[in-house]
N, C-alpha and C positions, 0 to 999 in steps of 0.2 A: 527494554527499549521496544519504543512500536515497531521497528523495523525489522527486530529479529525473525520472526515468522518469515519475510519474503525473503531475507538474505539466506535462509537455512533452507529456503526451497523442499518442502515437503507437502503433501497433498493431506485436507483435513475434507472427513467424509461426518465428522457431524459436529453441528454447530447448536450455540445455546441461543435461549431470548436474549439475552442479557443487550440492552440497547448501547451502541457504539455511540462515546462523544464527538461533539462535534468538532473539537481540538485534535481527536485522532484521526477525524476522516479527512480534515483540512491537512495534518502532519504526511499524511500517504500520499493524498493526491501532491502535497508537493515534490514528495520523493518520487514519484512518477513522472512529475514534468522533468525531473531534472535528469532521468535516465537518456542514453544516447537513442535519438529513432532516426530513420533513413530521411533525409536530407536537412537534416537537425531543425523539425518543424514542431512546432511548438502551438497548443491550444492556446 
């Protein structure tokens, strides 16, 4: 799952070329909107 990486909270110190789709960068950015922020404000 694309999410495992941020739920498993570990720091990655080297990265490949290998280009990210655009279905997975759309899939994070919404797992991001949907996390809790202070005053429940939303992009």
């Amino acid at each position: 799952m694309t999410e495992d990486p941020i739920l498993e909270r570990r720091g990655v110190r080297r990265y490949t070329a290998k280009d990210v789709e655009e279905k997975d960068v759309r899939k994070l950015l919404e797992a991001g909107m949907s996390a809790p922020s202070a005053g429940n404000e939303r992009p």
